[in-house]
Z-matrix of the N, CA and C atoms (Angstrom, degrees):
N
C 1 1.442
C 2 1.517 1 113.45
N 3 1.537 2 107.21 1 -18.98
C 4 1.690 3 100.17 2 179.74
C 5 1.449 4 115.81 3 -79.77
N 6 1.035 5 125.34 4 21.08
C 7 1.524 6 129.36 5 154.10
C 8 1.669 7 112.72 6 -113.97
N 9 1.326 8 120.79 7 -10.06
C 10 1.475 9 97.90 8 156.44
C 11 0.980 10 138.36 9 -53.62
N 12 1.417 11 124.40 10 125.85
C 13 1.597 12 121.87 11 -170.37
C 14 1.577 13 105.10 12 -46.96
N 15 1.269 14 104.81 13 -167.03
C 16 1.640 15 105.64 14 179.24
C 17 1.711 16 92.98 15 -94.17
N 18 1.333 17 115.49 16 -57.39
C 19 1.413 18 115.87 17 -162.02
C 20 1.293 19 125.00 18 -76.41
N 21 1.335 20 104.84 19 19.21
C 22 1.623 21 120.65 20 165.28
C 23 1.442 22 103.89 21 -61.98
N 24 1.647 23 120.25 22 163.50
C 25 1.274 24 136.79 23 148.93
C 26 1.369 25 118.09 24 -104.05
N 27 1.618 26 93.69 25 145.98
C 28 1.515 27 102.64 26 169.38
C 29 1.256 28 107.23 27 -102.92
N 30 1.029 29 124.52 28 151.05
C 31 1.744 30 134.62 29 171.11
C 32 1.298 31 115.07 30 -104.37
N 33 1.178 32 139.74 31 131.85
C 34 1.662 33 139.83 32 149.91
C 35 1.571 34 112.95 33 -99.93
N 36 1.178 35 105.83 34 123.17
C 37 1.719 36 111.82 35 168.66
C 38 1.413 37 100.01 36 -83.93
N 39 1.665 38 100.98 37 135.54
C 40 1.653 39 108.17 38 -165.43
C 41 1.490 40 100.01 39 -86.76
N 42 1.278 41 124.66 40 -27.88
C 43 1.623 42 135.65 41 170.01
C 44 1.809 43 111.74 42 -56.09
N 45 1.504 44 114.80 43 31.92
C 46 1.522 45 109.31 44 -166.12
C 47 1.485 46 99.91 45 -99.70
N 48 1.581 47 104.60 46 138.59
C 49 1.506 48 112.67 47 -153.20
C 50 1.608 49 102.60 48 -122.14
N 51 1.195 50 112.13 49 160.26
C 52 1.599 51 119.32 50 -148.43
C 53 1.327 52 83.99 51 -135.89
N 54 1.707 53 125.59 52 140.27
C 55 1.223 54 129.48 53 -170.45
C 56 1.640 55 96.15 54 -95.98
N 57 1.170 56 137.30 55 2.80
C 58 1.508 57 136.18 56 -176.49
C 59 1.783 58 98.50 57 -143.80
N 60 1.308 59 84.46 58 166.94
C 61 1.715 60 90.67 59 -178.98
C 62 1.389 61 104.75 60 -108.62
N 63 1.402 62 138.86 61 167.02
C 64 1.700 63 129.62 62 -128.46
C 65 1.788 64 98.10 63 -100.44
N 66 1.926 65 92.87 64 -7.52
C 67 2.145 66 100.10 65 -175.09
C 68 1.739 67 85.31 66 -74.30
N 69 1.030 68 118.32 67 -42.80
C 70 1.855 69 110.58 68 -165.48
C 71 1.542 70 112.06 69 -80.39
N 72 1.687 71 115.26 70 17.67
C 73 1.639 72 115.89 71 174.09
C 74 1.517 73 105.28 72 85.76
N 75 1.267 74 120.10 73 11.41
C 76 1.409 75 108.23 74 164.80
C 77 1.322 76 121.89 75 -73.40
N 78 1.536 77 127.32 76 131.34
C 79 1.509 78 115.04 77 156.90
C 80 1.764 79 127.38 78 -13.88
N 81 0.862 80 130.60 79 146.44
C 82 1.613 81 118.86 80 175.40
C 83 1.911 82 81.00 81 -118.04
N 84 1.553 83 92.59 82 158.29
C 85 1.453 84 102.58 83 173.85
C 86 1.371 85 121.63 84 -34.28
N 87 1.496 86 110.00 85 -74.51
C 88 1.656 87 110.03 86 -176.31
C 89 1.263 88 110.77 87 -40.96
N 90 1.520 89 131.14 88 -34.14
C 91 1.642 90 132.64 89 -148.54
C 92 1.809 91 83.97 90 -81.14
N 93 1.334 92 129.58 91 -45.34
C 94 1.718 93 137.07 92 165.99
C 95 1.250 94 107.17 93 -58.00
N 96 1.309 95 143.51 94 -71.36
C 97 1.188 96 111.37 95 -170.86
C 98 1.693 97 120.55 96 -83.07
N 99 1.743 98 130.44 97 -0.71
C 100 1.190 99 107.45 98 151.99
C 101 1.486 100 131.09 99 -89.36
N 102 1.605 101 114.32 100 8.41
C 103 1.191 102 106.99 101 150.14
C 104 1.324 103 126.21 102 -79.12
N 105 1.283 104 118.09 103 -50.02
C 106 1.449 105 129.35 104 152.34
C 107 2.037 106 108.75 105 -17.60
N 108 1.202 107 110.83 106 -63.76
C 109 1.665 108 113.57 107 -175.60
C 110 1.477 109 107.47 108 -71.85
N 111 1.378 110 130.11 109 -21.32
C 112 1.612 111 132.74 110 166.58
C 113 1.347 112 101.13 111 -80.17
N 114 1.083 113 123.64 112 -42.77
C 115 1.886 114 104.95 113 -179.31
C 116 1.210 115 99.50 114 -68.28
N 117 1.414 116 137.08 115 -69.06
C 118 1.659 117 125.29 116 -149.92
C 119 1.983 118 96.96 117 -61.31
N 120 1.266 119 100.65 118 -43.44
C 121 1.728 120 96.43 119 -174.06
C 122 1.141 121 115.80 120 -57.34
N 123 1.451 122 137.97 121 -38.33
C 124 1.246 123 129.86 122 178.11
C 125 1.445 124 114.39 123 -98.98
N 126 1.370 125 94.14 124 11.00
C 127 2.442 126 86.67 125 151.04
C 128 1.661 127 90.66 126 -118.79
N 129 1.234 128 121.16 127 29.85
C 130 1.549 129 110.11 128 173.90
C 131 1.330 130 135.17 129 52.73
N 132 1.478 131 99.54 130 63.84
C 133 1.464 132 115.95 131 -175.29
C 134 1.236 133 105.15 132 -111.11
């Protein structure tokens, strides 16, 4: 990713599927995409 330009886009497909359900310690969606939005934001995406 450290050669993506800056003014690229990222995409998230909202259909993103979790191999466990969130009672057995799986991530739940939001917990993926706000890690997802703290990584790209703090290398400045």
């Amino acid at each position: 990713l450290k050669d993506l330009p800056k003014e690229s886009s990222i995409v998230l497909k909202p259909n993103l599927v979790v191999a466990a359900c969130p009672s057995e310690g799986a991530p739940t969606h939001r917990e993926i995409v706000e890690a997802l939005l703290v990584f790209f934001t703090s290398r400045g995406y």
